[in-house]
N, C-alpha and C positions, 0 to 999 in steps of 0.2 A: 412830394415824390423823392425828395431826396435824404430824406429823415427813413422811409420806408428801406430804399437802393441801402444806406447804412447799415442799415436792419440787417439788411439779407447777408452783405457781404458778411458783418461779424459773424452770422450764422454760419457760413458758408469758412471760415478763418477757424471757428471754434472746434467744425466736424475734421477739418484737415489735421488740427493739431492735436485731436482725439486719435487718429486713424493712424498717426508719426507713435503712437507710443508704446513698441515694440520693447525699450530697451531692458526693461525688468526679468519680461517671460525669457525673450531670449539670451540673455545671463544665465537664467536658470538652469534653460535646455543645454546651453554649451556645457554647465557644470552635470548636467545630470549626463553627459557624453563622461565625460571627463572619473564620475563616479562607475560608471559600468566598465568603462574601460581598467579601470583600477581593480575592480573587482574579479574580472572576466583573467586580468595576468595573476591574481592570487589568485584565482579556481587551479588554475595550470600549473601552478608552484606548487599548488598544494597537492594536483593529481599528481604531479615528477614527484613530490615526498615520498607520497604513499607506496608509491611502486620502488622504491628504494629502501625505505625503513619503515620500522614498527611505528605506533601511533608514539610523538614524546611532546616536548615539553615546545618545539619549533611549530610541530603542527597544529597545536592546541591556539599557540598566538595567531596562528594564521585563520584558523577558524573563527576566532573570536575579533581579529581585525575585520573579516571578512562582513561579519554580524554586524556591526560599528556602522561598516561602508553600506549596506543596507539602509540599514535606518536612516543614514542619510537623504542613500536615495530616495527614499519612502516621505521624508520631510521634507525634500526636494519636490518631489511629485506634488504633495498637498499645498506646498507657496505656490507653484504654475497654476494647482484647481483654481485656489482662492482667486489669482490674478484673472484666471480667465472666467471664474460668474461675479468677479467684478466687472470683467469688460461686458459681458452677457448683460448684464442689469444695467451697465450705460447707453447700450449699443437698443437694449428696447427703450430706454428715456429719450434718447436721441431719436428714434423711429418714430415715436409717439409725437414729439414736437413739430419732427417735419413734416407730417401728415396735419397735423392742425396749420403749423405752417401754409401749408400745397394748398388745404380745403380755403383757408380765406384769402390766398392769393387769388385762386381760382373766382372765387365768389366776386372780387372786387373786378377783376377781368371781364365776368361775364357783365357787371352791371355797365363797367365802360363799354365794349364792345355795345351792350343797348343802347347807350347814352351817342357814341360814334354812329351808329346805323341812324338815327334819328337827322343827324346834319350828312347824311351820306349825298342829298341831291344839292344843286347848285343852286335852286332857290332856297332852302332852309340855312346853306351857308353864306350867301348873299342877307337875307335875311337877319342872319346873327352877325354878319358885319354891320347893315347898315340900319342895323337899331341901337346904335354904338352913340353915345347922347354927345360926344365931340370928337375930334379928326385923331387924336390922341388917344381916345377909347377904342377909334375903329383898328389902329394898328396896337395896340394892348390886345386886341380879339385875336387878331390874323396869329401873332406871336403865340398867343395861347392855345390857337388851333391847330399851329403847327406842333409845338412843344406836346399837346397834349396826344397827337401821331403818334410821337417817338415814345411817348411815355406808352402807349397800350402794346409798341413795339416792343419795349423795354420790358415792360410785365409779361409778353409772350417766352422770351426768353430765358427770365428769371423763374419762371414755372416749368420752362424744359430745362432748366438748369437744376432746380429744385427737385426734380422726379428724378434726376440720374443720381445726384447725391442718394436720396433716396432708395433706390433700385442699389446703388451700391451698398450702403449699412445694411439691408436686408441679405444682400448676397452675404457678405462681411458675417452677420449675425450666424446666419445658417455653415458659414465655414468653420465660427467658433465655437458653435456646439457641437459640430463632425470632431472639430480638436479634442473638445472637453471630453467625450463619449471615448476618445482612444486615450486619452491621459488615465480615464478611469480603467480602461482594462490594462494598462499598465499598471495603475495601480493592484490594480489584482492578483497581476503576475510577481510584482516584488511583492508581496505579504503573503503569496504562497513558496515565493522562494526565501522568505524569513525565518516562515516555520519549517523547510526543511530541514534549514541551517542550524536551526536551533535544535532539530534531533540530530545534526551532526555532531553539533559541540556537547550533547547528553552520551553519542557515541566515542566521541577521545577520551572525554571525562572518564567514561567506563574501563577503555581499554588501557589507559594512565594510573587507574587503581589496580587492574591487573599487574602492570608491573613498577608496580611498587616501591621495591625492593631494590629495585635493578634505577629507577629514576633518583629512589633517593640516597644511594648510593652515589650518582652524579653529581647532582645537586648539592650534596657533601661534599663532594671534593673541590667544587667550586669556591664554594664559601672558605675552604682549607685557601685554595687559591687566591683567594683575593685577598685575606686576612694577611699573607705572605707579600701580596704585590701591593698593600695599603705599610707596611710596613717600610718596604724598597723604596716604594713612591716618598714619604713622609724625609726618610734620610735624604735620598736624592736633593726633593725641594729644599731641605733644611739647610744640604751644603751650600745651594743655590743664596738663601736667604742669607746666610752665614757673611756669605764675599759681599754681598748686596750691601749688605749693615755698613761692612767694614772702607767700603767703596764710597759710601754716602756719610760716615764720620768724617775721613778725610779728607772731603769735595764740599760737605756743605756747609756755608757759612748764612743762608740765608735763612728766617722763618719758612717762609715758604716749601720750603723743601720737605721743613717737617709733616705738611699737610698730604704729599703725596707719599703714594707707596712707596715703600723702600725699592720696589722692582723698576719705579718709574723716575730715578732720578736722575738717569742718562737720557740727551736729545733719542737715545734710538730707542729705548724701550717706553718711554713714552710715545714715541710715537707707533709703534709697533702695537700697543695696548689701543689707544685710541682708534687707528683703523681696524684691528679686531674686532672691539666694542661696534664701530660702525656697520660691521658687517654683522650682525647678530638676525639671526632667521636667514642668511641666505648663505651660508659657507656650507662647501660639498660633503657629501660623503668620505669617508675613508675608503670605503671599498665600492666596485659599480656597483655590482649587484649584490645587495642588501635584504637581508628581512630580520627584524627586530626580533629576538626570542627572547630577550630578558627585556623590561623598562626600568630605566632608571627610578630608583627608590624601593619602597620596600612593597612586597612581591609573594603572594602566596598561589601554588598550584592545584587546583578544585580537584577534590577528587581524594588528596594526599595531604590527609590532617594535619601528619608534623613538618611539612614543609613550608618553613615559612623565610625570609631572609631581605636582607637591605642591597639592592646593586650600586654600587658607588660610579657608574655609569651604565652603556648600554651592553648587552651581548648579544652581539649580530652577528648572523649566519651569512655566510657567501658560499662560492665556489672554492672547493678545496685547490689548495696552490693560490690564489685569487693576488693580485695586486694592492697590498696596502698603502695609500697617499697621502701626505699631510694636509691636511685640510687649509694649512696658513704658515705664510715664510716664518722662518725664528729660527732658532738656535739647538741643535741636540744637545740635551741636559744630559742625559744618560743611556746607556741601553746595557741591561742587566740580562740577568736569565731568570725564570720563576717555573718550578713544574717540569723542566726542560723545555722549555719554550721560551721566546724572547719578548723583550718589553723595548718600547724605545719612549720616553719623554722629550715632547720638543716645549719650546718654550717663545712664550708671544707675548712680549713685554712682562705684566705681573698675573698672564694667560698660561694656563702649561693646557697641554693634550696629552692623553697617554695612550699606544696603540700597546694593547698585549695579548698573549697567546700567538704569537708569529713563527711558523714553522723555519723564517732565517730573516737577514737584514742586510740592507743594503748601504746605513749610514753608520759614522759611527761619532763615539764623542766630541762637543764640541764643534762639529760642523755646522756654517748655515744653510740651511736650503731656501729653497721656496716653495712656494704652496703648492700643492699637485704634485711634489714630488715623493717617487719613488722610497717608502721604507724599509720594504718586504712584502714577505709573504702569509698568507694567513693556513695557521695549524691546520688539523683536519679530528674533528671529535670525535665521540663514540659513535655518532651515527653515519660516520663518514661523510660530513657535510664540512667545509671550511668554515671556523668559527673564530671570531675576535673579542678582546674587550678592548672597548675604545671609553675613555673615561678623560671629562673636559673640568679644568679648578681652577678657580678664581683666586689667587695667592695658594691659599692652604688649603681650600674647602671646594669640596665638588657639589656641579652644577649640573643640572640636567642638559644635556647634548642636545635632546629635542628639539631643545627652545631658539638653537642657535645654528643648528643647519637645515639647509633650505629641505622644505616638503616635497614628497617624494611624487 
């Protein structure tokens, strides 16, 4: 009896910690909240575009982000399918058992119950006491006739215990197929809003080659521009590296020193470096509200053959006048002008940042700030949108921004 009572409870331990294992789908579902919601504030960015300006080069990203954010959803959607005719396929294994489980518990019940009715009268239990072959045998009986009571009681139990397990997996099962049935017409609805989107972004592409002329004109003057501010930037860091050099002949007398960067041979820029580095994927924005129109590295516009070019960091669109921030305490290296617009480099051990195209400034050389603060303002483009370049270097060489501030 108690090799069986075993049985059951493991049964009864294995369906509980089947029925606990929520934590995968609902990952999923918070992230697929998290993608429509992301989605749902680019629909709206992009409707305010549209009613503002012609199709260009901001709204083409944003459609094609938008595209991105889809197919996630959509791969999102098919991880919960698969999880849930996984559970579907356990949840009828587990059904299956306990019904074979129910039918032999049931079976051995009824045969005790016949076996009990047989000693139900006072002479068949007298009888099976006192055919007991010595005084020892007859209370070994009496024990066994009690114990074997509680046992048929204990089987009565374990079989209404057994049905409601039961009666719940079945409920269970038929709630996850009701789920499964509305995942799939979701799925439906994001692969019919896939292919909208996809005759949207054939629609910018269109309206992108219409103007043409007028984009790559833009685009032109960008690359004039940056050529300009890659030049600015280059001197700036170079004077920086110059004093570095000259700071660290002076001071250093150990091997060691020659191992680190020349930017890091002061207690504060190394340490300035080092908690930068730490903070890599989670440091803010420059500006609150942001939408990426250029990505760092090299960059061609569909639609417009000879546009092609390298960003040596990102070109984010904001609100015109917009708030520019340092992303991390340091040093102002410089703040130049390039185009008529202003540049500010601050500096984060052997880290720089560079905020440009700033319609004005609020720091100037040489000052330390701290992070979140206040630089300026961001210009305002052809399209009448506020737009920056924010571009992030590791000594001499630029790094992609992406990688090092927090997701949006």
């Amino acid at each position: 009896m108690q090799k069986w009572m075993a049985t059951f409870v493991a049964l009864i331990i294995t369906v509980t910690l089947f029925a606990r294992q929520p934590g995968s789908s609902e990952e999923l579902k918070q992230k697929q909240s998290e993608i429509q919601r992301e989605i749902d504030e680019l629909k709206n960015t992009l409707k305010d575009s549209k009613k503002r300006t012609s199709a260009g080069v901001m709204q083409l990203e944003m459609v094609k982000r938008k595209l991105r954010l889809r197919e996630r959803a959509i791969n999102n959607i098919n991880r919960q399918m698969n999880i849930l005719e996984g559970n579907i396929g356990k949840s009828k294994s587990e059904i299956d058992s306990l019904k074979d489980r129910l039918d032999t518990m049931k079976a051995q019940y009824a045969r005790n119950i016949v076996y009990a009715y047989k000693l139900r009268s006072n002479y068949e239990y007298l009888n099976f006491i006192f055919s007991a072959s010595s005084f020892n045998d007859a209370l070994r009986r009496i024990q066994y006739f009690r114990t074997y009571h509680q046992y048929c009681e204990e089987q009565a139990i374990a079989i209404k215990n057994t049905q409601g397990v039961l009666e719940g997996k079945i409920t269970g099962l038929e709630l996850t197929r009701k789920e499964k049935d509305a995942i799939i017409q979701k799925q439906e609805k994001q692969k019919q809003e896939l292919e909208e989107e996809k005759k949207e972004k054939n629609a910018v592409v269109r309206t992108l080659k219409s103007r043409e002329k007028e984009i790559t004109k833009e685009l032109t003057a960008k690359k004039k521009a940056d050529m300009k501010l890659r030049l600015a930037i280059q001197s700036a860091i170079g004077d920086v590296f110059n004093r570095a050099e000259k700071t660290s002949n002076n001071n250093s007398t150990s091997k060691n020193e020659h191992n680190k960067s020349v930017l890091e041979t002061t207690p504060e820029g190394l340490r300035i470096s080092g908690s930068f580095e730490n903070n890599k994927g989670r440091l803010p924005w420059p500006v609150e509200k942001a939408q990426i129109k250029i990505h760092f590295g090299s960059y061609r516009i569909p639609g417009i053959v000879d546009i092609v070019g390298n960003n040596p960091g990102l070109t984010i669109e904001t609100e015109p006048g917009g708030t520019v921030k340092a992303i991390f305490e340091g040093d102002v290296t410089s703040v130049f002008s390039v185009e008529g617009n202003w540049s500010v480099i601050v500096r984060h051990g052997k880290y720089f940042t560079v905020y440009s195209n700033l319609a004005s400034v609020s720091v100037s050389k040489n000052q330390k700030i701290t992070g979140g603060q206040v630089l300026g303002t961001a210009a305002t483009n052809a399209d009448g949108n506020g737009e920056i370049e924010f571009i992030l270097m590791k000594e001499r060489n630029n790094v992609d921004p992406e990688k090092w501030i927090r997701k949006r």
